[in-house]
gemmi code that builds the backbone of each chain (N, CA, C; Angstrom):
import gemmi

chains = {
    "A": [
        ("UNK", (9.195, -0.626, -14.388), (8.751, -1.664, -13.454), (7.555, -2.398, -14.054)),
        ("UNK", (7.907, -3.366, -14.598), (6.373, -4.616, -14.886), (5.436, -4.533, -13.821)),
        ("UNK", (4.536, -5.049, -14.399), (3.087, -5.292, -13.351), (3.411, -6.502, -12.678)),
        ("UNK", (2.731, -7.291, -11.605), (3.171, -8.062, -10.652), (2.259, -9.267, -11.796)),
        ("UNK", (2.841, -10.323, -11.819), (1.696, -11.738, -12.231), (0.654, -12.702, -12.369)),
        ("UNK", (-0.381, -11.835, -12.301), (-1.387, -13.104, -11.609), (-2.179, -13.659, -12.992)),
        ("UNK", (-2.563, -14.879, -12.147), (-3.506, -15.632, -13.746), (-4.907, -14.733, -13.852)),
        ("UNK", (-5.154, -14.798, -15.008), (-6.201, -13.902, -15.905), (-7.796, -14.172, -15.259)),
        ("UNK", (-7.941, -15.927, -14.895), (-9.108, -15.636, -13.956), (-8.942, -17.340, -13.291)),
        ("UNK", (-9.836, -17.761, -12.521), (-9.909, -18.672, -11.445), (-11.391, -18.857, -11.203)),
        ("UNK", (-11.766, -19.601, -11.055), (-13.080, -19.727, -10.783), (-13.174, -21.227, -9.207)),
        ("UNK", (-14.412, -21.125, -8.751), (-15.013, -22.121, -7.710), (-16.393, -22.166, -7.412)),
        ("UNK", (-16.609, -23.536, -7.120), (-18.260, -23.427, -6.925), (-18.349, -22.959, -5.003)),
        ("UNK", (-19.611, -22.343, -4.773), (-19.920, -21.983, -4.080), (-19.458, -23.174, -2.567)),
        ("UNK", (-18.659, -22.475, -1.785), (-18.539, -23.283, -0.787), (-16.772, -23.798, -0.831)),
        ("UNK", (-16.478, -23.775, -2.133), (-15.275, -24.523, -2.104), (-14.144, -23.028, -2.081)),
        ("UNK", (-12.511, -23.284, -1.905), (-11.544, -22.548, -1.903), (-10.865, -22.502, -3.180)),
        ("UNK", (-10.413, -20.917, -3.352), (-9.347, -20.598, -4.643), (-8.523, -20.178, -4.132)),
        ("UNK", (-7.328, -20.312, -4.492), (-6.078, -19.469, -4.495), (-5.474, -18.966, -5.395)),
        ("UNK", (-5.314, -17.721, -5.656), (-4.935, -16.482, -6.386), (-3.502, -16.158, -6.255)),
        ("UNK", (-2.725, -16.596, -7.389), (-0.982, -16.321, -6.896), (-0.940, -15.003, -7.553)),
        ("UNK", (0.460, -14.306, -7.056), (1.038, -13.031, -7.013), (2.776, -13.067, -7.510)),
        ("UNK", (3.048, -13.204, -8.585), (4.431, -13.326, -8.505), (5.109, -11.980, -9.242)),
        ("UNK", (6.414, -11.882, -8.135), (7.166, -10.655, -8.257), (8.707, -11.252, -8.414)),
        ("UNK", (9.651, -10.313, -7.928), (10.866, -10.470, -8.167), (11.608, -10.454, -7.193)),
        ("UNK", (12.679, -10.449, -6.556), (13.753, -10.741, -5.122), (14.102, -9.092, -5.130)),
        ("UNK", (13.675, -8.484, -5.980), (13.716, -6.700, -5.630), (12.021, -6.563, -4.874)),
        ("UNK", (10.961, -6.951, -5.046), (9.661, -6.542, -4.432), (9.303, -7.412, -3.596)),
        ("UNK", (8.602, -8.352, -4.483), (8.052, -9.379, -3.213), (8.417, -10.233, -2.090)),
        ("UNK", (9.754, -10.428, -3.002), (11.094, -11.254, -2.195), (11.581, -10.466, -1.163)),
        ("UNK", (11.406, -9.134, -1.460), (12.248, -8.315, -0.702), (12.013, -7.805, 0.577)),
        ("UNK", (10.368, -7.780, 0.943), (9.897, -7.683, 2.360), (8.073, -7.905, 1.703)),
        ("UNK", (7.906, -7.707, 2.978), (6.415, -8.122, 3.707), (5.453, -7.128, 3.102)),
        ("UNK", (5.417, -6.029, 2.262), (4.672, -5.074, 2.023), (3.527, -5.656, 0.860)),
        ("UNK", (3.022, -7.010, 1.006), (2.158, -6.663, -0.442), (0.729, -6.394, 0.223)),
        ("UNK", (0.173, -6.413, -0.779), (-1.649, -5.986, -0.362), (-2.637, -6.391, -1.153)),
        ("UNK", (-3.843, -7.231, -1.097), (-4.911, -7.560, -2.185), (-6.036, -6.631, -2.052)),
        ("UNK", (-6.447, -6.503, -3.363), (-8.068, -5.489, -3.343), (-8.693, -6.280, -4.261)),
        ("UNK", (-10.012, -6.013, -3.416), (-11.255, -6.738, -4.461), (-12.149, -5.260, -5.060)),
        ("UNK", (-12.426, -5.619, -6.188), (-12.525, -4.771, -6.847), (-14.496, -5.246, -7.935)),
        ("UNK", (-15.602, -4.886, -7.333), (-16.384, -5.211, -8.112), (-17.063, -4.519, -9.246)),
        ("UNK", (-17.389, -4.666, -10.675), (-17.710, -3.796, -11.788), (-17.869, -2.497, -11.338)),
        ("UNK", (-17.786, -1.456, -11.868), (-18.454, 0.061, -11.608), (-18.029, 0.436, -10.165)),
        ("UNK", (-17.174, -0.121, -9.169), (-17.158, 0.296, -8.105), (-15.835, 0.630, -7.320)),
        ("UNK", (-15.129, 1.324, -6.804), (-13.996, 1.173, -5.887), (-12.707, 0.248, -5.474)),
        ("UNK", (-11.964, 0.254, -5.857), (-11.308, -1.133, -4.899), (-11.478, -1.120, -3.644)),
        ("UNK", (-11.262, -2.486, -2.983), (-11.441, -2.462, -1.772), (-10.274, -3.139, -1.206)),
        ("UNK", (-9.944, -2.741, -0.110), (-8.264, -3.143, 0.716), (-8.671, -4.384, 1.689)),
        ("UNK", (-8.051, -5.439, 1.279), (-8.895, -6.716, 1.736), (-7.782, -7.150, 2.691)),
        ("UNK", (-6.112, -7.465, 1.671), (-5.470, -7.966, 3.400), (-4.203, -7.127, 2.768)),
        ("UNK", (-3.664, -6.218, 3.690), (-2.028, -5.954, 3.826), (-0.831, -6.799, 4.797)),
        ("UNK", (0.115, -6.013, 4.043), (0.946, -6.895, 4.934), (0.938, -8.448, 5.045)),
        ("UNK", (1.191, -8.584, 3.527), (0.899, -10.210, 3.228), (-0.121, -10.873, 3.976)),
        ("UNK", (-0.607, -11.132, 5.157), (-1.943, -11.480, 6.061), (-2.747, -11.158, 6.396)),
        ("UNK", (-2.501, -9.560, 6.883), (-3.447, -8.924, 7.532), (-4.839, -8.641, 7.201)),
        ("UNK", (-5.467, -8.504, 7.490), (-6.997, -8.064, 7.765), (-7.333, -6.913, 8.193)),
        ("UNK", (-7.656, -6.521, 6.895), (-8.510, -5.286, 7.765), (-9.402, -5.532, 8.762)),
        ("UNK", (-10.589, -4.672, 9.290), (-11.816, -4.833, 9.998), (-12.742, -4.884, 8.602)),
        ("UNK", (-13.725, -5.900, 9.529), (-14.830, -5.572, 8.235), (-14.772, -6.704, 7.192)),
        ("UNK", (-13.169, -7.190, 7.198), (-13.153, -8.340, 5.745), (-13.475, -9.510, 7.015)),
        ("UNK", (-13.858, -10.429, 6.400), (-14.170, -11.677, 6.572), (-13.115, -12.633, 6.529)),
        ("UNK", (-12.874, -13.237, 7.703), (-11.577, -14.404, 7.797), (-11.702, -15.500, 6.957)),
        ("UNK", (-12.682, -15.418, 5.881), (-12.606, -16.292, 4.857), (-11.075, -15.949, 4.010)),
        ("UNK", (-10.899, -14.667, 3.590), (-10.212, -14.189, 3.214), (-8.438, -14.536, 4.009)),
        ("UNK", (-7.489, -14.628, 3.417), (-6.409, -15.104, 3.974), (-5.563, -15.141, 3.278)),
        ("UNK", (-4.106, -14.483, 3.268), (-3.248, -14.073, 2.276), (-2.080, -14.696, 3.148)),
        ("UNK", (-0.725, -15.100, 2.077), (0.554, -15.859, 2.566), (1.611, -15.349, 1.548)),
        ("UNK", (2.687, -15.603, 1.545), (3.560, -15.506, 1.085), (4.984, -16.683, 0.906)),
        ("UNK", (5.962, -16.948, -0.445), (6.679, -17.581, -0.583), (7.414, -17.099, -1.484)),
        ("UNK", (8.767, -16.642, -1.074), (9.788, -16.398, -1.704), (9.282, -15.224, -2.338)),
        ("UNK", (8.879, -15.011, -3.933), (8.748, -14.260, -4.506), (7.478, -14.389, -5.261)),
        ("UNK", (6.588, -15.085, -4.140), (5.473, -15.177, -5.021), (4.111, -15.061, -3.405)),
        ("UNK", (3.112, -14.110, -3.900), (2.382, -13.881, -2.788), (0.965, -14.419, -2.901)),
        ("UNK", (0.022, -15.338, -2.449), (-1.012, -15.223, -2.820), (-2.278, -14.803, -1.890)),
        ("UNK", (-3.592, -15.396, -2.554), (-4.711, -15.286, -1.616), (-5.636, -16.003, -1.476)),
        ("UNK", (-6.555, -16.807, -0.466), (-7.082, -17.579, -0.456), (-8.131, -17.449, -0.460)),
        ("UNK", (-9.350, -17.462, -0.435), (-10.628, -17.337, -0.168), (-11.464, -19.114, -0.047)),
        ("UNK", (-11.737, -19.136, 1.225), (-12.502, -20.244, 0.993), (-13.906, -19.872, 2.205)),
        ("UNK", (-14.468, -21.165, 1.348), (-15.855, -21.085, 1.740), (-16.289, -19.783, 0.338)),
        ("UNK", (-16.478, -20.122, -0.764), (-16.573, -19.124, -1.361), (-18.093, -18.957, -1.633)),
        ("UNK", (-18.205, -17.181, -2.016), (-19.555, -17.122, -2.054), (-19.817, -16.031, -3.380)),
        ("UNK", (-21.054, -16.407, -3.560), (-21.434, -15.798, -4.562), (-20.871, -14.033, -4.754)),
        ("UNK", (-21.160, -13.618, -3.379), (-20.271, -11.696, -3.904), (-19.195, -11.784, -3.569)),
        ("UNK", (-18.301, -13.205, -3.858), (-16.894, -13.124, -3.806), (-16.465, -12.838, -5.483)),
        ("UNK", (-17.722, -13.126, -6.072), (-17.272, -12.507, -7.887), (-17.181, -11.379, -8.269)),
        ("UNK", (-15.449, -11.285, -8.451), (-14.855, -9.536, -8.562), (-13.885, -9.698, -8.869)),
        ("UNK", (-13.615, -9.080, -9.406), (-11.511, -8.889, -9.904), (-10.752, -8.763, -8.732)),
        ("UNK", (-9.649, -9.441, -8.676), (-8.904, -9.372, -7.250), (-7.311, -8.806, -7.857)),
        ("UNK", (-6.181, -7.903, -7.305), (-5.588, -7.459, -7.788), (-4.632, -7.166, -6.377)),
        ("UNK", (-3.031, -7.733, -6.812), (-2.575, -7.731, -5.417), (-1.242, -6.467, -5.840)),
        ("UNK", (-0.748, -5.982, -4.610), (0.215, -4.766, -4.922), (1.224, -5.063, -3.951)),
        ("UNK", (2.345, -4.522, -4.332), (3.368, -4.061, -3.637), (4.634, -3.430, -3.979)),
        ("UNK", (5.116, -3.142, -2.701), (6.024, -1.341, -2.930), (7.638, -2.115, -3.381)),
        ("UNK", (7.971, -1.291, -4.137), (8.736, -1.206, -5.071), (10.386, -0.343, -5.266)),
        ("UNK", (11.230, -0.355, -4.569), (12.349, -0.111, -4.420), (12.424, 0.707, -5.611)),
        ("UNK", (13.114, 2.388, -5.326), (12.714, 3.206, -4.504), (11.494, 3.706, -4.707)),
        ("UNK", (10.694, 3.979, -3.278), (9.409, 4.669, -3.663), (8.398, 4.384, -4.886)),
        ("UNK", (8.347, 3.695, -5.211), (7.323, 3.189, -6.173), (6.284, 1.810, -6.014)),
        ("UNK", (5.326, 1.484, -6.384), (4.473, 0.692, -6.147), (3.677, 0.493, -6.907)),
        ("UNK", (3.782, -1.467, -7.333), (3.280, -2.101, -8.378), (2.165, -2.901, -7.981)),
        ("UNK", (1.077, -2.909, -9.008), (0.093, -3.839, -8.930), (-0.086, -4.805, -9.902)),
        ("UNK", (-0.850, -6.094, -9.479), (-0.879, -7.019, -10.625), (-1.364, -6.910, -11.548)),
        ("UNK", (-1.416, -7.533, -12.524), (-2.521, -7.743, -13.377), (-3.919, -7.527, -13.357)),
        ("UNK", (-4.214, -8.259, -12.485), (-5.538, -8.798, -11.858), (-5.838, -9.908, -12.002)),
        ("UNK", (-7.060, -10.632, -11.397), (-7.792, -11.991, -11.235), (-9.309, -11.665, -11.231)),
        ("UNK", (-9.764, -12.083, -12.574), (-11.376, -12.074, -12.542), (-11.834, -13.596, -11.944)),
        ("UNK", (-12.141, -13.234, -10.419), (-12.875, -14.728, -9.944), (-14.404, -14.775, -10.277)),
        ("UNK", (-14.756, -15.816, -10.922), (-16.155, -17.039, -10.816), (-17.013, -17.370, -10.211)),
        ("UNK", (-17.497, -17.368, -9.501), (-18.392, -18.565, -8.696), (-19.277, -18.823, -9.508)),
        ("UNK", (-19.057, -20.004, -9.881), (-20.003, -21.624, -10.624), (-21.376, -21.783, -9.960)),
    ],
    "B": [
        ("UNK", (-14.839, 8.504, 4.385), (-14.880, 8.518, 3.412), (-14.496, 9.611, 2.663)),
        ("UNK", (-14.102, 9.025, 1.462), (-13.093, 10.098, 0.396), (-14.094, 10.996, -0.607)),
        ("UNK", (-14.121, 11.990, -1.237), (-14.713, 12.488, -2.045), (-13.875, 12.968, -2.914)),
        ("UNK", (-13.570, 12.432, -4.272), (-13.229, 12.948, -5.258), (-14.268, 13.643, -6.423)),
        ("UNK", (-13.562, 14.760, -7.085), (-14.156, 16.074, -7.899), (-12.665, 16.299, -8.636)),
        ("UNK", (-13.673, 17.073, -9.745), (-12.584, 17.669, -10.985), (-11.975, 16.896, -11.805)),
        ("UNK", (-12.588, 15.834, -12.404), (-12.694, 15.281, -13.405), (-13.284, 15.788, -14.357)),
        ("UNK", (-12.978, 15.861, -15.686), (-13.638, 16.339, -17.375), (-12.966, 15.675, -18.553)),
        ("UNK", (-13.600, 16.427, -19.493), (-13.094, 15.683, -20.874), (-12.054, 16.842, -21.077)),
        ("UNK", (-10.840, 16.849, -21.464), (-10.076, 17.793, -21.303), (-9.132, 17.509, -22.828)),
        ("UNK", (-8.663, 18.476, -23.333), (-8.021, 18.313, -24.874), (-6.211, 17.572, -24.754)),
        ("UNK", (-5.801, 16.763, -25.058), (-4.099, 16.843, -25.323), (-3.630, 17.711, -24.404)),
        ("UNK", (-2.766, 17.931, -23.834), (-1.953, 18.854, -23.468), (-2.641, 19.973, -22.563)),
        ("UNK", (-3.702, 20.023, -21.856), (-4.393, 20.461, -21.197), (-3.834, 20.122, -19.885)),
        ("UNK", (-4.968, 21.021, -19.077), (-4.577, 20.838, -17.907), (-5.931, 20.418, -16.824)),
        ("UNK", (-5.844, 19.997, -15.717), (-6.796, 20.014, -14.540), (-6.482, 19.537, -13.389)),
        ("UNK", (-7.119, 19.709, -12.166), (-6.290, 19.629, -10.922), (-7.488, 19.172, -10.568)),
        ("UNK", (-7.991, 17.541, -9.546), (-8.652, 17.059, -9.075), (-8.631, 16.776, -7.764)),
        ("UNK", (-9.454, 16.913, -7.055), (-9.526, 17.308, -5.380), (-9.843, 16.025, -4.873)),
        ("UNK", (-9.584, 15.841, -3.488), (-10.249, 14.680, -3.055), (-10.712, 15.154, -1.262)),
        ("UNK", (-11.490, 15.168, -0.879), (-12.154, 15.905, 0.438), (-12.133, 14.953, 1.430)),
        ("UNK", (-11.840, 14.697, 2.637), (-11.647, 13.357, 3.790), (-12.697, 13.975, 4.756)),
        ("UNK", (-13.246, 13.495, 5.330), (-14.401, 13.804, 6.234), (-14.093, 13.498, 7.868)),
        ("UNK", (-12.559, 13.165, 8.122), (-12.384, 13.029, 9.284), (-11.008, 12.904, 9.840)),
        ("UNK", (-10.393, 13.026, 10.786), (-9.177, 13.288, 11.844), (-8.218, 12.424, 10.952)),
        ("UNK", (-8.258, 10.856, 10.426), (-7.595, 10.101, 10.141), (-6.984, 10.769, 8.835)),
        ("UNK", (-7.683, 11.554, 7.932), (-6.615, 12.247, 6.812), (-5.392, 12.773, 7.138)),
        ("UNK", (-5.464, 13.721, 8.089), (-4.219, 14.361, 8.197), (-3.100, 13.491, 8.915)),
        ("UNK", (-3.579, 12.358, 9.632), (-2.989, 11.202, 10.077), (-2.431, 10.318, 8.996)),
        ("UNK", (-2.520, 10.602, 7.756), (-2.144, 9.195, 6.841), (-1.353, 9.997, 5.609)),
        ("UNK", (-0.465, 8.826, 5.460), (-0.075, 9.261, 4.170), (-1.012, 9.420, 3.019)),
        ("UNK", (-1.375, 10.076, 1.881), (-2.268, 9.982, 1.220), (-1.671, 9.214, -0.491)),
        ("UNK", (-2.555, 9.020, -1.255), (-1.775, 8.747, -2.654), (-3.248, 8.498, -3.776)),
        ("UNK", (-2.635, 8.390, -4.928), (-3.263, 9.041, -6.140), (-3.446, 7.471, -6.746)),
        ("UNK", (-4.642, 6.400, -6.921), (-4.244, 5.218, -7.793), (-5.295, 5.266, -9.159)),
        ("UNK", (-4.967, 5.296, -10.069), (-5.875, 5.185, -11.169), (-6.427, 4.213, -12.201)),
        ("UNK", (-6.959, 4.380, -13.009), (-7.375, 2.828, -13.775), (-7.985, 3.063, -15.466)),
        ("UNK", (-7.514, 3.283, -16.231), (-8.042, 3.462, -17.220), (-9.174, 2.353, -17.589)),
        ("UNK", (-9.261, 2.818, -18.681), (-10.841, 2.067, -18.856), (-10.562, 0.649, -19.592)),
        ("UNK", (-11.324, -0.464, -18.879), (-11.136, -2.122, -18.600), (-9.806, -2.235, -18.667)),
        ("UNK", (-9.200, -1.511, -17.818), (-7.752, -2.125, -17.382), (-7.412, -2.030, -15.710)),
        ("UNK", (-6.486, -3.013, -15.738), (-5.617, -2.390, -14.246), (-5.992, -1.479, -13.096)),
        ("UNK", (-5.335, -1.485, -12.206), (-4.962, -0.221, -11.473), (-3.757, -0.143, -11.699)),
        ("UNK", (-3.615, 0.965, -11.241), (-1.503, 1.663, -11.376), (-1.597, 3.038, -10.412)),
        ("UNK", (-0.834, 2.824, -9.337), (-0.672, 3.819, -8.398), (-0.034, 5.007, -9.085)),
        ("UNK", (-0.223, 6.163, -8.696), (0.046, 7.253, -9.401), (0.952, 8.209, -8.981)),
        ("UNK", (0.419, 8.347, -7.303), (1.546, 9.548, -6.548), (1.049, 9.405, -5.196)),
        ("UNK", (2.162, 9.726, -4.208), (2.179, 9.320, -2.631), (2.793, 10.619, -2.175)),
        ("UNK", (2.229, 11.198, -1.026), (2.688, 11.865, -0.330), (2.505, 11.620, 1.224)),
        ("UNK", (3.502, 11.870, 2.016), (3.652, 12.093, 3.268), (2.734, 13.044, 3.930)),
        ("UNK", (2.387, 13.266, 5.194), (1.921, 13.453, 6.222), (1.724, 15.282, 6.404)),
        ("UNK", (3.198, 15.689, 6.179), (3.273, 16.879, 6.278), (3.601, 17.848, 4.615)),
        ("UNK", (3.513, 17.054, 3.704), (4.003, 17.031, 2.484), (5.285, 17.330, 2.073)),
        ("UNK", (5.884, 16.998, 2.798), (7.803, 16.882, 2.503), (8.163, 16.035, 1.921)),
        ("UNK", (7.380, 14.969, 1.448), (8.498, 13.980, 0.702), (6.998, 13.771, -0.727)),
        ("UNK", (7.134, 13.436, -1.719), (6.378, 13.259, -2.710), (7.178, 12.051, -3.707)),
        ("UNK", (5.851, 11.249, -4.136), (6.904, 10.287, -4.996), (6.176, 10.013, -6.188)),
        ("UNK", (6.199, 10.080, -7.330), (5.612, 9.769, -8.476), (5.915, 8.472, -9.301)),
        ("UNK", (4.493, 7.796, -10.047), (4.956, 6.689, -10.995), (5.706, 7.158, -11.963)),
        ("UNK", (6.597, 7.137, -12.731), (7.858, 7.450, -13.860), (7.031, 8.037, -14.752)),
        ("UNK", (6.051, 7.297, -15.540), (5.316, 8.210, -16.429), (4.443, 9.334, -16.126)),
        ("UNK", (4.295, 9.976, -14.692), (3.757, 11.416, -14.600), (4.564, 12.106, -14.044)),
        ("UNK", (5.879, 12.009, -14.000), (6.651, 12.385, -13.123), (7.035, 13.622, -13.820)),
        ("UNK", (7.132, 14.785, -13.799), (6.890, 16.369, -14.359), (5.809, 16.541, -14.902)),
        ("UNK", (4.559, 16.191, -15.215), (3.593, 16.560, -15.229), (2.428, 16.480, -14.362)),
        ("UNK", (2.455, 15.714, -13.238), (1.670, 15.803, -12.311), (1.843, 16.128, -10.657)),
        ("UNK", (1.342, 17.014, -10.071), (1.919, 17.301, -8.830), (0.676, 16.688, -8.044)),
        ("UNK", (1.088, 16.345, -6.847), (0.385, 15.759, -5.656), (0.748, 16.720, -4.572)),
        ("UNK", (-0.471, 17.532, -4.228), (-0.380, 18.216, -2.981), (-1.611, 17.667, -1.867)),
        ("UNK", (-1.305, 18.436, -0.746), (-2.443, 18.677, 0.547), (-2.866, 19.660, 1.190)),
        ("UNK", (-4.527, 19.385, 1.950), (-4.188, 20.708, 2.670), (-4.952, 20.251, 4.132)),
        ("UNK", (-4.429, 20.020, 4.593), (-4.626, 18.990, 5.987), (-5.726, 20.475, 6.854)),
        ("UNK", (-5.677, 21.390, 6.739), (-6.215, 22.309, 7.550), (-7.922, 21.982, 6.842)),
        ("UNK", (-8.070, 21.979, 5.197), (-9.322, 21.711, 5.231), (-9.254, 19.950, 4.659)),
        ("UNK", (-8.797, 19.379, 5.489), (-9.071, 17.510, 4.972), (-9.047, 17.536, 3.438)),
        ("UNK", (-8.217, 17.681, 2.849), (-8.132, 17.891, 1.021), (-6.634, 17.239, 0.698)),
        ("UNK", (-7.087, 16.496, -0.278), (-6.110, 15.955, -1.438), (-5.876, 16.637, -2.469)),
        ("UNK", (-5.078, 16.986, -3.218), (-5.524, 17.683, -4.687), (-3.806, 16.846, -5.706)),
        ("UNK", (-4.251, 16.665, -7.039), (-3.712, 16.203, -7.865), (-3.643, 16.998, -9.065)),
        ("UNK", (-2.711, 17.828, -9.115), (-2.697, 18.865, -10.593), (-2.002, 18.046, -11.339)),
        ("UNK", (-2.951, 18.151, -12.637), (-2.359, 16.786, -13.746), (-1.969, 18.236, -15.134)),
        ("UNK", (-0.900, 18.105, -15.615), (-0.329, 18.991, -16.783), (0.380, 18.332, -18.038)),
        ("UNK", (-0.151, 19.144, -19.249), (0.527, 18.237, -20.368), (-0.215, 16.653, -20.379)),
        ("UNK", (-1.530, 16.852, -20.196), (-2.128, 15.557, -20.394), (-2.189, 14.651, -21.849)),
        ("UNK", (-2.384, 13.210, -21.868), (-1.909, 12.357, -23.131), (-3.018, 11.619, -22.699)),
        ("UNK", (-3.690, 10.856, -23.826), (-4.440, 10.192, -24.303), (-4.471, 9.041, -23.423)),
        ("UNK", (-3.244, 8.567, -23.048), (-3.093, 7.635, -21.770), (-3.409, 8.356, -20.415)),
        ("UNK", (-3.592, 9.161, -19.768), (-3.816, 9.582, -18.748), (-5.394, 9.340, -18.717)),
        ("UNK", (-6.191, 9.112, -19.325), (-7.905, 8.730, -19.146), (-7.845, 7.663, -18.132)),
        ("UNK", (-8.581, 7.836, -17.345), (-8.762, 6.770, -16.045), (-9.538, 7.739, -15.301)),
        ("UNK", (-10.126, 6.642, -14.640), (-10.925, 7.164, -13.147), (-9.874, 7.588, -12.174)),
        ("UNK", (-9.734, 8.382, -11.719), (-8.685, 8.314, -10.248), (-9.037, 8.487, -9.225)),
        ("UNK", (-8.291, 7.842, -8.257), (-9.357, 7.435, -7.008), (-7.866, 8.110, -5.938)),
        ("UNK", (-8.400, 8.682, -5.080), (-7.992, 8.735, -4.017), (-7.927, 8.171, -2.488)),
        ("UNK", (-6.261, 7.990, -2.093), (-6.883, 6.622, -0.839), (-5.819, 7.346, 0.319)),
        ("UNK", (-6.242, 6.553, 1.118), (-5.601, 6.613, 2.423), (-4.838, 5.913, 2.572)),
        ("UNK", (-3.163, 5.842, 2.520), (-2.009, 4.986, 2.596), (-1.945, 4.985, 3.993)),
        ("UNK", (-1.837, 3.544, 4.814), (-1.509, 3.267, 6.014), (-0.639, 1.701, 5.607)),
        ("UNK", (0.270, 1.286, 6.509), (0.573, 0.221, 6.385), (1.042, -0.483, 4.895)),
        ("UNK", (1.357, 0.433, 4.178), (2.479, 0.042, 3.104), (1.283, -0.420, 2.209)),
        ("UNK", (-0.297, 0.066, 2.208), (-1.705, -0.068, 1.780), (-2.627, 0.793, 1.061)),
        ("UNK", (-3.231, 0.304, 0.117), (-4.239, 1.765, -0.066), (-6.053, 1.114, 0.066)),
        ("UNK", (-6.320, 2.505, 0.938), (-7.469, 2.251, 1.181), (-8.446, 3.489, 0.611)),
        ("UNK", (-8.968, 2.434, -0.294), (-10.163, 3.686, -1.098), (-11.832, 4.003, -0.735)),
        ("UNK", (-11.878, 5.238, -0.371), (-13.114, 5.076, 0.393), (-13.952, 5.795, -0.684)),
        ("UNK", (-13.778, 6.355, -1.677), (-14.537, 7.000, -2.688), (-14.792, 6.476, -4.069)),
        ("UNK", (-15.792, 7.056, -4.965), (-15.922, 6.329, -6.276), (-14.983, 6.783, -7.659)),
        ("UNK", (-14.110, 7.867, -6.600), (-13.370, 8.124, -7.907), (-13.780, 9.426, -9.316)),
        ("UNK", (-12.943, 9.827, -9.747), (-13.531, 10.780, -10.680), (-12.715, 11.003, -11.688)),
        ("UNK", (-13.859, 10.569, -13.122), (-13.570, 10.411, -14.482), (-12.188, 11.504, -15.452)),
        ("UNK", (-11.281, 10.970, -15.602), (-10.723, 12.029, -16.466), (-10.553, 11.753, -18.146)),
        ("UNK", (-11.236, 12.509, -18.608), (-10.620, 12.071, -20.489), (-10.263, 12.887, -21.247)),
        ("UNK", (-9.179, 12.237, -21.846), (-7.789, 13.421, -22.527), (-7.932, 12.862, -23.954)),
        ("UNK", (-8.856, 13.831, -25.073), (-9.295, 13.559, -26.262), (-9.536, 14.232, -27.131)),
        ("UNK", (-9.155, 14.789, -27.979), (-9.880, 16.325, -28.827), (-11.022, 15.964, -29.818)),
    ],
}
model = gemmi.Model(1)
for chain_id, residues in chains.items():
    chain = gemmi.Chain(chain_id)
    for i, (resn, *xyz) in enumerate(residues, 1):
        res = gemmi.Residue()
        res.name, res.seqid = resn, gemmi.SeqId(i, " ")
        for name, pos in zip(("N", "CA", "C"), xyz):
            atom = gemmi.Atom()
            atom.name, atom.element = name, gemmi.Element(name[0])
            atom.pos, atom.b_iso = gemmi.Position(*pos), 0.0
            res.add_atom(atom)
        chain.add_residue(res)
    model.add_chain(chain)
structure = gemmi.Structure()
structure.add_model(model)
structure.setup_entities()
């Protein structure tokens, strides 16, 4: 199973919106609603930002906002802010029982 | 929050089994699973288990050498890793699977497979 697609990094100046694509295949992403993004900053933990292609945890900030199309999932962040600079890395489950993550996305703020 | 332990520098083909401790009701409530990250790379999920530990599922490349157990009576994860390879070095973090999700509440603990 390949890793899921995302571009290598993205950047925005403070205030403005990025979007972070996710592309999979008509076996994963295509195939249902299960993906998930984590932000992930140097030396520290990932963190579970939205499942279920939209969702929100508690705690994340509705800046944050995830969608989906066909076989490609992304994430939005706007209003961006300075400790939005972190690797972002989106996942999903994988026919049978298995579960892939992207690449990753090292985001910027300018 | 998660507490992972039993991480070391460990030789080729060695062995070690790394714990992960939950501090509350919601462990034994969740599926649990194993995601790791070698060093400046990726994550890559590792191993998932169910609730009562009846069903177990492994990524392809640890699949006979690493077991994923629980022990819901004392809030514990544990990950026995066997026949370790030079690729198995990563932090591994232990999370709380809810919602087809992993949620990591700990910093994870170092493993390196090196002679």
């Amino acid at each position: 199973q390949s890793a899921l697609t995302q571009p290598p990094s993205a950047s925005g100046s403070p205030g403005q919106s990025i979007t972070i694509s996710c592309t999979g295949t008509s076996s994963d992403i295509g195939r249902h609603d299960h993906v998930s993004w984590y932000q992930q900053h140097p030396g520290k933990a990932p963190r579970l930002m939205i499942y279920e292609v939209s969702q929100r945890p508690s705690g994340v900030p509705d800046r944050f906002s995830g969608s989906k199309s066909g076989n490609t999932a992304s994430l939005t962040v706007s209003g961006l802010q300075v400790e939005d600079e972190a690797d972002y890395y989106c996942c999903t489950y994988s026919h049978p029982s298995n579960y892939v993550f992207g690449s990753g996305t090292t985001v910027s703020v300018l | 929050q998660l507490v992972e332990s039993g991480g070391a520098l460990v030789q080729p083909g060695g062995s070690l089994r790394l714990s992960c401790a939950g501090s509350d009701s919601t462990f034994s409530r969740s599926w649990m699973s194993w995601v790791r990250q070698a060093p400046g790379k990726g994550l890559e999920w590792v191993a998932i288990m169910d609730r009562d530990g009846s069903s177990k599922f492994y990524v392809a490349s640890v699949r006979g050498r690493f077991t994923i157990s629980r022990d819901n009576a004392k809030n514990s994860l544990y990950l026995q890793l066997d026949g370790l390879r030079a690729e198995d070095t990563a932090i591994y973090y232990c999370a709380l699977h809810n919602d087809w999700a992993f949620d990591c509440r700990g910093q994870g603990t170092l493993v390196t497979v090196s002679s």
